[in-house]
C-alpha positions as CSV (number, residue, x, y, z in Angstrom):
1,X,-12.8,5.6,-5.0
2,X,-11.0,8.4,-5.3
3,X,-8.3,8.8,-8.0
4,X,-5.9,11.5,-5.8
5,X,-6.0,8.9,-3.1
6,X,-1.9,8.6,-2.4
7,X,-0.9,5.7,-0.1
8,X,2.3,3.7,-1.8
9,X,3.8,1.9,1.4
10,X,2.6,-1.6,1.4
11,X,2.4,-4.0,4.1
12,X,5.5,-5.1,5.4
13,X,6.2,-8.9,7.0
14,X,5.8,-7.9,10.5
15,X,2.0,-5.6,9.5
16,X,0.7,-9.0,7.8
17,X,1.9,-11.1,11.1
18,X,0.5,-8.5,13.5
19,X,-2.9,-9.1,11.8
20,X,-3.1,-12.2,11.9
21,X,-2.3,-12.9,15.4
22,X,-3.9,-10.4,16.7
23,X,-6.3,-10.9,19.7
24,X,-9.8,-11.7,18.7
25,X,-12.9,-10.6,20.5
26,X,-15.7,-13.1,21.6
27,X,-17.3,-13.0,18.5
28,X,-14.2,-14.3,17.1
29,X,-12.8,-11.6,15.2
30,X,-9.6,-10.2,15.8
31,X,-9.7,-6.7,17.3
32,X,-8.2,-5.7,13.4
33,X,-11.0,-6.5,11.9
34,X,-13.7,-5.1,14.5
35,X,-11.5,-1.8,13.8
36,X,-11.4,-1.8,10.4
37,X,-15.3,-2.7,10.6
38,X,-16.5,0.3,13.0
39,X,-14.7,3.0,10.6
40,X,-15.6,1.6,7.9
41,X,-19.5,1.8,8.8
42,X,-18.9,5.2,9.9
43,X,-17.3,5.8,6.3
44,X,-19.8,4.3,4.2
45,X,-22.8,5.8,6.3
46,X,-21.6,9.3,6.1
47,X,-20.8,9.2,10.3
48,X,-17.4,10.4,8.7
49,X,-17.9,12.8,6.3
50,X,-16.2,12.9,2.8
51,X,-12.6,15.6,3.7
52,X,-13.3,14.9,7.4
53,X,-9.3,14.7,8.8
54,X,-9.0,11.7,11.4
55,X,-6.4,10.9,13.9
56,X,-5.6,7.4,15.7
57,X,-6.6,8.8,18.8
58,X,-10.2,10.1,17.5
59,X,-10.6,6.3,16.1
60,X,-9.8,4.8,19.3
61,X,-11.8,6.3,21.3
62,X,-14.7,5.7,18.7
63,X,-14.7,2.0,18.6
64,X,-13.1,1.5,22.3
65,X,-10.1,-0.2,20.6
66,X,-6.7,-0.2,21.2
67,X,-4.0,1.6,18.8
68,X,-2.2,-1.4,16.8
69,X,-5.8,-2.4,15.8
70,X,-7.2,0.8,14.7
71,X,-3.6,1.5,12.7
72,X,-3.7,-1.9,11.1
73,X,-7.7,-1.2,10.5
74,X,-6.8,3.0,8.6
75,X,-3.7,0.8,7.0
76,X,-6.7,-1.2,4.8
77,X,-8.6,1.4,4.6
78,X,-6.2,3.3,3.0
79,X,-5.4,1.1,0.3
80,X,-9.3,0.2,-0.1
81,X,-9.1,3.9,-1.2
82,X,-11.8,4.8,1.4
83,X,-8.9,7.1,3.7
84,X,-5.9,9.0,2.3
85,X,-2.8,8.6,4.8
86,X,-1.5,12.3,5.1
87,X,2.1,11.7,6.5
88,X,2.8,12.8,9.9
89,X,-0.8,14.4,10.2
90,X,-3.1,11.4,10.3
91,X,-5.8,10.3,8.0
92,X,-8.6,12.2,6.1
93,X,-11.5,10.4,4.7
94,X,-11.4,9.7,1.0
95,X,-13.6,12.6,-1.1
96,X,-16.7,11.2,-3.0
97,X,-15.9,11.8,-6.6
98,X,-18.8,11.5,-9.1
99,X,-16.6,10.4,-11.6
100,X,-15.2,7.0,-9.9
101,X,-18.8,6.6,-9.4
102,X,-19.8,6.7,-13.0
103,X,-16.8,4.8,-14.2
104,X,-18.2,2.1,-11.6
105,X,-21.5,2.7,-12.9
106,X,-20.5,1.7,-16.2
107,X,-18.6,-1.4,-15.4
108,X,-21.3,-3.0,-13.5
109,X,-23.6,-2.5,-16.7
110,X,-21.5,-4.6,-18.7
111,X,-20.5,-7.1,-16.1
112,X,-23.5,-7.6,-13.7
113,X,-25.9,-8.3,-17.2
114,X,-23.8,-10.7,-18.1
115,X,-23.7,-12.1,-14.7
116,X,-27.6,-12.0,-14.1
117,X,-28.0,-14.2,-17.4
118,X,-25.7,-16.8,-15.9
119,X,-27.6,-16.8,-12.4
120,X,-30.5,-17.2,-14.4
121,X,-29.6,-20.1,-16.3
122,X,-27.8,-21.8,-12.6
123,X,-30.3,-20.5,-10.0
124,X,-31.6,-23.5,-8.0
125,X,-34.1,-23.3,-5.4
126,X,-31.7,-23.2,-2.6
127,X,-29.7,-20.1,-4.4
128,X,-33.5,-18.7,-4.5
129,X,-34.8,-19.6,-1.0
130,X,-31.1,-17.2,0.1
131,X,-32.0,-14.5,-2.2
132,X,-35.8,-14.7,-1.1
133,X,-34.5,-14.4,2.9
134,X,-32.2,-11.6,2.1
135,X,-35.0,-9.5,0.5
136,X,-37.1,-10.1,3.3
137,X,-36.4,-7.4,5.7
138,X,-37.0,-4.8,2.9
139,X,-40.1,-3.7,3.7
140,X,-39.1,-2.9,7.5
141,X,-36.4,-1.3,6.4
142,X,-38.6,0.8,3.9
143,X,-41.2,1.2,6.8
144,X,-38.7,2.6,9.3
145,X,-36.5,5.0,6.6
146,X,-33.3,2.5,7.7
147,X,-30.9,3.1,4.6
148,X,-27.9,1.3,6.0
149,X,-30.1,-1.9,6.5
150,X,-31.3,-1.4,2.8
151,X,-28.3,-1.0,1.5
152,X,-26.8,-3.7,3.3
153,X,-29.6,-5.8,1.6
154,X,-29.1,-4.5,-1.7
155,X,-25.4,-5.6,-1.3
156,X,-26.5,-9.1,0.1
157,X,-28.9,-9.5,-2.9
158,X,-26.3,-8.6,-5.5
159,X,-23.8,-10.8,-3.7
160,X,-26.2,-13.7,-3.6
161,X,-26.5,-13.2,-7.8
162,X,-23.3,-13.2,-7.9
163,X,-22.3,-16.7,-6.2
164,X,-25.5,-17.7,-8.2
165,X,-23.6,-17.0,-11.6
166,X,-21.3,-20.2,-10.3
167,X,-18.2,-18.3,-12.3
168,X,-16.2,-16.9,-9.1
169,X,-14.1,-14.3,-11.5
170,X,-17.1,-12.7,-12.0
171,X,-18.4,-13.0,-8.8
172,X,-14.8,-11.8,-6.9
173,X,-14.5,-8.6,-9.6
174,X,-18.3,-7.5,-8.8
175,X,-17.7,-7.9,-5.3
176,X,-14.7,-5.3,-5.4
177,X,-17.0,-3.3,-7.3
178,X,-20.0,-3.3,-4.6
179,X,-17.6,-2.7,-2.2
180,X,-16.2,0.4,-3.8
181,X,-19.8,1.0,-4.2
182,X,-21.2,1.3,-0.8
183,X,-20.7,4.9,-0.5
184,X,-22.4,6.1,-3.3
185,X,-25.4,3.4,-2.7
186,X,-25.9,5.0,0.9
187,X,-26.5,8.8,-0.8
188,X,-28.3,7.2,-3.7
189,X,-30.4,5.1,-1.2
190,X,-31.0,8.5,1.1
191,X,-33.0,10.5,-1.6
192,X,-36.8,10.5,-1.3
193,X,-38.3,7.9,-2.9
194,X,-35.7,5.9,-3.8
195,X,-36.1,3.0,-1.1
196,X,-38.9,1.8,-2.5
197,X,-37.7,1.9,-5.9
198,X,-35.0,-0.1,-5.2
199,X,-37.3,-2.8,-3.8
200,X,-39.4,-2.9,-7.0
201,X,-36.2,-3.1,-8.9
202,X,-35.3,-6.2,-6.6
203,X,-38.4,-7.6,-7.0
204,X,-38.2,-7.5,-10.8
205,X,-35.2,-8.9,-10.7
206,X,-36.0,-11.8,-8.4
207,X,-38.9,-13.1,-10.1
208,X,-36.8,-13.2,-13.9
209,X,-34.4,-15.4,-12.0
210,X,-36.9,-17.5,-10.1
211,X,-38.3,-18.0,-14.1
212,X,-34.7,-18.8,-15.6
213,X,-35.4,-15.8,-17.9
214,X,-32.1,-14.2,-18.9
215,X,-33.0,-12.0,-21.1
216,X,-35.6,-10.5,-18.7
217,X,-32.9,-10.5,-16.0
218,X,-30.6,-8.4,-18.2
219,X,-33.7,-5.7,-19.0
220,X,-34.0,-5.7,-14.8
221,X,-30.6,-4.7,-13.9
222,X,-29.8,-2.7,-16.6
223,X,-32.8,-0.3,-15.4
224,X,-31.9,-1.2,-11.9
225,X,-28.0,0.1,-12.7
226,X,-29.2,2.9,-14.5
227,X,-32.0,4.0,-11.6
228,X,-29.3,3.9,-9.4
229,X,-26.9,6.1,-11.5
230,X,-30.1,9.0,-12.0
231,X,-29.9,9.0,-8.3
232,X,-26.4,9.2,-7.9
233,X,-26.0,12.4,-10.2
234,X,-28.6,13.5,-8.0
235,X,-27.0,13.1,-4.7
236,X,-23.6,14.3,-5.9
């Protein structure tokens, strides 16, 4: 995320105690965490564009929440890097910076090669049979032009490797990295074309793990990293 992104205050006692006892909905998640869930969405999917200033009363009134959640929720945002706290103004969303992308770029090459060898080597049929399910609603999601459900399956997929590699360093560190990712995988995913590129990729990639072929996993998402950063110079 962005490097200009200023927020030093960290959470004090009483924040931390406030979150977790806050109320939870029916779905059993605190009202904290729908907050920080709702802006976040709006974040990665462009709702809230890149500069865009924000207030807490703007936020409540788009997620229908009250104002300790939605403060708590631009808190964590904030130090996610994805808002920059402007003091006594509010909030603006974090600019997209096409050189935190590239520096992201380039650390999922060397990591996520390494990690697909190790998924290859420990996939099992149940790790599979989860990876197999998440790709399926790719080609509705192709069909229909849905980029947030595609990129929330590319994220699913590359979390699924991850756990596969069955070394959760690896798997926590890429996970921070996707997550940092998910705004530059939405404008990657919304150029022409590129939806159904990135289910070939997936494809590819699936069926060198389902052979426990590591070296063929490393060829598929090196290309797959480096279709995605062509797209992203694009889009930026």
């Amino acid at each position: 995320m962005p490097n200009d992104t200023a927020f030093e205050s960290r959470p004090d006692a009483d924040a931390v105690t406030a979150t977790a006892i806050s109320p939870t909905a029916p779905d059993g998640r605190s009202l904290t965490e729908r907050a920080y869930e709702a802006i976040k969405h709006d974040i990665i999917t462009l709702r809230l564009r890149p500069g865009e200033t924000l207030n807490e009363a703007q936020l409540m009134q788009s997620t229908g929440l009250g104002r300790t959640p939605v403060h708590q929720a631009m808190h964590r945002l904030a130090l996610e890097g994805l808002l920059v706290i402007l003091p006594r103004k509010g909030a603006m969303v974090a600019p997209v910076s096409l050189n935190d992308a590239l520096e992201i770029i380039d650390v999922r090459m060397i990591n996520e090669t390494y990690c697909v060898e190790l998924a290859a080597r420990a996939a099992t049929p149940g790790d599979l049979a989860a990876m197999r399910a998440v790709l399926a609603g790719s080609r509705e999601a192709i069909a229909t032009r849905d980029v947030a459900q595609m990129m929330r399956i590319d994220r699913d997929f590359h979390l699924a490797i991850s756990r596969t590699s069955r070394n959760h360093t690896l798997a926590e560190l890429l996970r921070g990295l996707h997550e940092r990712s998910l705004r530059f995988w939405f404008l990657a995913l919304s150029t022409p074309s590129h939806l159904e590129g990135v289910y070939e990729e997936h494809l590819e990639l699936f069926e060198a793990l389902a052979a426990h072929d590591g070296e063929r996993a490393r060829r598929a998402i090196a290309r797959h990293i480096e279709e995605f950063r062509t797209h992203i110079l694009k889009a930026i």
